[in-house]
MARLO-899131 format. One record per residue: residue in one letter; x, y, z of N, C-alpha, C in turn. Coordinates in nm, 4 decimals. Example, Ala and Ser with C-alpha at 12.3 -4.5 7.8 and 13.67 -1.06 7.14 Angstrom:
! residues 2
mikol	nu	nv	nw	cau	cav	caw	cu	cv	cw
A	1.3190	-0.5690	0.7800	1.2300	-0.4500	0.7800	1.3200	-0.3300	0.7800
S	1.2850	-0.2250	0.7080	1.3670	-0.1060	0.7140	1.2900	0.0030	0.7870
//
This chain:
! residues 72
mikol	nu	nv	nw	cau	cav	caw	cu	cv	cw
X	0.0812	-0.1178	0.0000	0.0000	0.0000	0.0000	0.0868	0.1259	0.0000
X	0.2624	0.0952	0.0720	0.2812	0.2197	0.1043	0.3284	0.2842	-0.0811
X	0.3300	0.1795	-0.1916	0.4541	0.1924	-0.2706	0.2852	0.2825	-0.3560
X	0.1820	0.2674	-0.3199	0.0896	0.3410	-0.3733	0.0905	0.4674	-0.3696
X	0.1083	0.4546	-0.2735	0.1580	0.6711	-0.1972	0.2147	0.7351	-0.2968
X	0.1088	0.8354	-0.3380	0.2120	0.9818	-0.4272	0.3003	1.0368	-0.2793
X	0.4450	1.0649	-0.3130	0.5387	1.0956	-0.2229	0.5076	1.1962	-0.1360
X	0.4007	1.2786	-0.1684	0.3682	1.3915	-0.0296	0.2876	1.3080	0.0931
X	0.1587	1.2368	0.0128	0.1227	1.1299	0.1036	0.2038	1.0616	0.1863
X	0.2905	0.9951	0.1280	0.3987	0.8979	0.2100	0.4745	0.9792	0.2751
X	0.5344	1.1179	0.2875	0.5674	1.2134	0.3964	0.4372	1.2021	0.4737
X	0.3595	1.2260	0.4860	0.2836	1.2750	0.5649	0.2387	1.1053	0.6152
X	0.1857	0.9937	0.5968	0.2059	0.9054	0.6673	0.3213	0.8814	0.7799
X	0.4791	0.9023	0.7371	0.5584	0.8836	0.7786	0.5477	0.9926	0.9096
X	0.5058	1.0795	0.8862	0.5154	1.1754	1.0469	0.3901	1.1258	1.1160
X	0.2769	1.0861	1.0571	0.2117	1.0286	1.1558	0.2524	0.9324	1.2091
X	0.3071	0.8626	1.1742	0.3543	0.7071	1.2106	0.5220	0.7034	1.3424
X	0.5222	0.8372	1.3242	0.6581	0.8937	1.3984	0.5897	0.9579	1.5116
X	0.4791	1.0197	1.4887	0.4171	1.0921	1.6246	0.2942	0.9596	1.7206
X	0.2811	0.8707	1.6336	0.2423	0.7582	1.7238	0.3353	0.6610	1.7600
X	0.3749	0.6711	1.7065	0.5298	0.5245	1.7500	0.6128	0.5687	1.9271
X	0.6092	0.7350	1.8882	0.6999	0.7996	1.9865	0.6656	0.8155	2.1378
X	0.5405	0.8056	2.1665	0.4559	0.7633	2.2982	0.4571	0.6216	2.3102
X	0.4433	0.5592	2.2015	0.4635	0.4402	2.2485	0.6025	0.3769	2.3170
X	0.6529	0.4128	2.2232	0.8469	0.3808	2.2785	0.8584	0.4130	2.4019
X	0.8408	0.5054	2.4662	0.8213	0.5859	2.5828	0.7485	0.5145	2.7315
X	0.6335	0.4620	2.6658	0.5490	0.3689	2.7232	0.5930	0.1797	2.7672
X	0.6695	0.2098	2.7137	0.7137	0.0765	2.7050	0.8188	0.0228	2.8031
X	0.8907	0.1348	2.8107	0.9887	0.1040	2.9262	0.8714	0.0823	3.0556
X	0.7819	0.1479	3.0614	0.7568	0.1512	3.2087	0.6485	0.0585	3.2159
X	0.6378	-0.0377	3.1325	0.5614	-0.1472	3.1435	0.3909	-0.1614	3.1326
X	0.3915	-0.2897	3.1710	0.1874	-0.2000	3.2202	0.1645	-0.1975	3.3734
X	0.0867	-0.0608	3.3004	0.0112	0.0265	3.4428	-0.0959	-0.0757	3.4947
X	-0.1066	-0.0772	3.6798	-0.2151	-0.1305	3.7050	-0.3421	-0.0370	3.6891
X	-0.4580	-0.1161	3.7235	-0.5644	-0.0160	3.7418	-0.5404	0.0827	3.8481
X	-0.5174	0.0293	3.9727	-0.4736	0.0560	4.0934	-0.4007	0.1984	4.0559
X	-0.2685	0.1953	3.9846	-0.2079	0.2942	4.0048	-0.2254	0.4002	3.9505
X	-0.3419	0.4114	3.8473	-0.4218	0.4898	3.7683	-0.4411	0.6277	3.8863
X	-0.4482	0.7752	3.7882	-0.4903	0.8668	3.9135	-0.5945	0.8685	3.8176
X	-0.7345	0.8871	3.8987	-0.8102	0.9387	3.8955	-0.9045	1.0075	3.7308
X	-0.8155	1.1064	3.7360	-0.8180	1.2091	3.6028	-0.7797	1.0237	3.4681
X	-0.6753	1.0263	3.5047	-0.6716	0.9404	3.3894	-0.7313	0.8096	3.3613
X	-0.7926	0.7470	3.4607	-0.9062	0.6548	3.4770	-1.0250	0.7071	3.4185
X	-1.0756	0.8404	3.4622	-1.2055	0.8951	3.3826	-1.1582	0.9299	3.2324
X	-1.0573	0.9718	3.2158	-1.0089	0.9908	3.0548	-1.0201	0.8331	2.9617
X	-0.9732	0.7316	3.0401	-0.9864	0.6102	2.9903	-1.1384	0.5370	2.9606
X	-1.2148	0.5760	3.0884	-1.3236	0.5413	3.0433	-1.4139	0.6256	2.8917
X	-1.3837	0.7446	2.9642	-1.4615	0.8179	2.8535	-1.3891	0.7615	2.7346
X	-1.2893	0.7654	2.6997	-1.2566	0.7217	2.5578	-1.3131	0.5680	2.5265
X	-1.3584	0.4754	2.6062	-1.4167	0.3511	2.5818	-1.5762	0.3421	2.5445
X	-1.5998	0.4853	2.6313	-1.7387	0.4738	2.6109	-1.7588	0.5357	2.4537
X	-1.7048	0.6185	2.4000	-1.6439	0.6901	2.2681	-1.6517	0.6204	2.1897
X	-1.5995	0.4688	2.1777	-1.5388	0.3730	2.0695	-1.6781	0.2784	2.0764
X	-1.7530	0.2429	2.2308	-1.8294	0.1879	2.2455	-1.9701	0.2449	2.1438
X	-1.9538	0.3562	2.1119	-2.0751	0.4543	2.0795	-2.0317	0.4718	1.9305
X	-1.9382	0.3999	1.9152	-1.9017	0.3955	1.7546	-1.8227	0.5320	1.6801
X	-1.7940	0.6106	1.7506	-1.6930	0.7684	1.7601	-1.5954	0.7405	1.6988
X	-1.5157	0.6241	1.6727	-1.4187	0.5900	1.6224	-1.3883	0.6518	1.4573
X	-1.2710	0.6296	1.3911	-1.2817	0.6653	1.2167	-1.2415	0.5035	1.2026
X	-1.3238	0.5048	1.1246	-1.3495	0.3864	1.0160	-1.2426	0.3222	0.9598
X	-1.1826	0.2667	0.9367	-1.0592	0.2433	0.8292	-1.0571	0.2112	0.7108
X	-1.2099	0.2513	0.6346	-1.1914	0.2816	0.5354	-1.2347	0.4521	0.4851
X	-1.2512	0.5260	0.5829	-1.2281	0.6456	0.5872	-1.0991	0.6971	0.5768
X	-1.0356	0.6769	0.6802	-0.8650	0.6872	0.6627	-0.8302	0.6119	0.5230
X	-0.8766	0.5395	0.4834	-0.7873	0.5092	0.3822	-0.8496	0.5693	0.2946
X	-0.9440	0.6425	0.2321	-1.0207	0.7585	0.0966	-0.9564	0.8507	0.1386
X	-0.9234	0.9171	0.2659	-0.8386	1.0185	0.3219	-0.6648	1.0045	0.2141
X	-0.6531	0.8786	0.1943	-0.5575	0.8734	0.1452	-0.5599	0.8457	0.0089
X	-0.6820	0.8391	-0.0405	-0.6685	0.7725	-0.2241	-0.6486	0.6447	-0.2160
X	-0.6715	0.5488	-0.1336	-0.6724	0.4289	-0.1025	-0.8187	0.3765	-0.1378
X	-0.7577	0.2562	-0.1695	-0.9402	0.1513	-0.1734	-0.9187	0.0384	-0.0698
X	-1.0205	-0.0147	-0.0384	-0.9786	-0.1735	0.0603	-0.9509	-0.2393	-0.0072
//
Protein backbone atom coordinates (compact mmCIF):
# COMPACT_ATOMS: atom_id res chain seq x y z
CA UNK A 1 0.00 0.00 0.00
CA UNK A 2 2.81 2.20 1.04
CA UNK A 3 4.54 1.92 -2.71
CA UNK A 4 0.90 3.41 -3.73
CA UNK A 5 1.58 6.71 -1.97
CA UNK A 6 2.12 9.82 -4.27
CA UNK A 7 5.39 10.96 -2.23
CA UNK A 8 3.68 13.91 -0.30
CA UNK A 9 1.23 11.30 1.04
CA UNK A 10 3.99 8.98 2.10
CA UNK A 11 5.67 12.13 3.96
CA UNK A 12 2.84 12.75 5.65
CA UNK A 13 2.06 9.05 6.67
CA UNK A 14 5.58 8.84 7.79
CA UNK A 15 5.15 11.75 10.47
CA UNK A 16 2.12 10.29 11.56
CA UNK A 17 3.54 7.07 12.11
CA UNK A 18 6.58 8.94 13.98
CA UNK A 19 4.17 10.92 16.25
CA UNK A 20 2.42 7.58 17.24
CA UNK A 21 5.30 5.25 17.50
CA UNK A 22 7.00 8.00 19.86
CA UNK A 23 4.56 7.63 22.98
CA UNK A 24 4.64 4.40 22.48
CA UNK A 25 8.47 3.81 22.79
CA UNK A 26 8.21 5.86 25.83
CA UNK A 27 5.49 3.69 27.23
CA UNK A 28 7.14 0.76 27.05
CA UNK A 29 9.89 1.04 29.26
CA UNK A 30 7.57 1.51 32.09
CA UNK A 31 5.61 -1.47 31.44
CA UNK A 32 1.87 -2.00 32.20
CA UNK A 33 0.11 0.26 34.43
CA UNK A 34 -2.15 -1.31 37.05
CA UNK A 35 -5.64 -0.16 37.42
CA UNK A 36 -4.74 0.56 40.93
CA UNK A 37 -2.08 2.94 40.05
CA UNK A 38 -4.22 4.90 37.68
CA UNK A 39 -4.90 8.67 39.14
CA UNK A 40 -8.10 9.39 38.95
CA UNK A 41 -8.18 12.09 36.03
CA UNK A 42 -6.72 9.40 33.89
CA UNK A 43 -9.06 6.55 34.77
CA UNK A 44 -12.05 8.95 33.83
CA UNK A 45 -10.09 9.91 30.55
CA UNK A 46 -9.86 6.10 29.90
CA UNK A 47 -13.24 5.41 30.43
CA UNK A 48 -14.62 8.18 28.53
CA UNK A 49 -12.57 7.22 25.58
CA UNK A 50 -14.17 3.51 25.82
CA UNK A 51 -17.39 4.74 26.11
CA UNK A 52 -16.44 6.90 22.68
CA UNK A 53 -15.39 3.73 20.70
CA UNK A 54 -18.29 1.88 22.46
CA UNK A 55 -20.75 4.54 20.80
CA UNK A 56 -19.02 3.96 17.55
CA UNK A 57 -16.93 7.68 17.60
CA UNK A 58 -14.19 5.90 16.22
CA UNK A 59 -12.82 6.65 12.17
CA UNK A 60 -13.49 3.86 10.16
CA UNK A 61 -10.59 2.43 8.29
CA UNK A 62 -11.91 2.82 5.35
CA UNK A 63 -12.28 6.46 5.87
CA UNK A 64 -8.65 6.87 6.63
CA UNK A 65 -7.87 5.09 3.82
CA UNK A 66 -10.21 7.58 0.97
CA UNK A 67 -8.39 10.18 3.22
CA UNK A 68 -5.57 8.73 1.45
CA UNK A 69 -6.68 7.72 -2.24
CA UNK A 70 -6.72 4.29 -1.03
CA UNK A 71 -9.40 1.51 -1.73
CA UNK A 72 -9.79 -1.73 0.60
Amino acid sequence: MLDALPAEKLNAVRSLLEVMVEPLACSLALAEVEEDDLTPETAAALDRARASLARGEGIPHYEILREFGLKQ
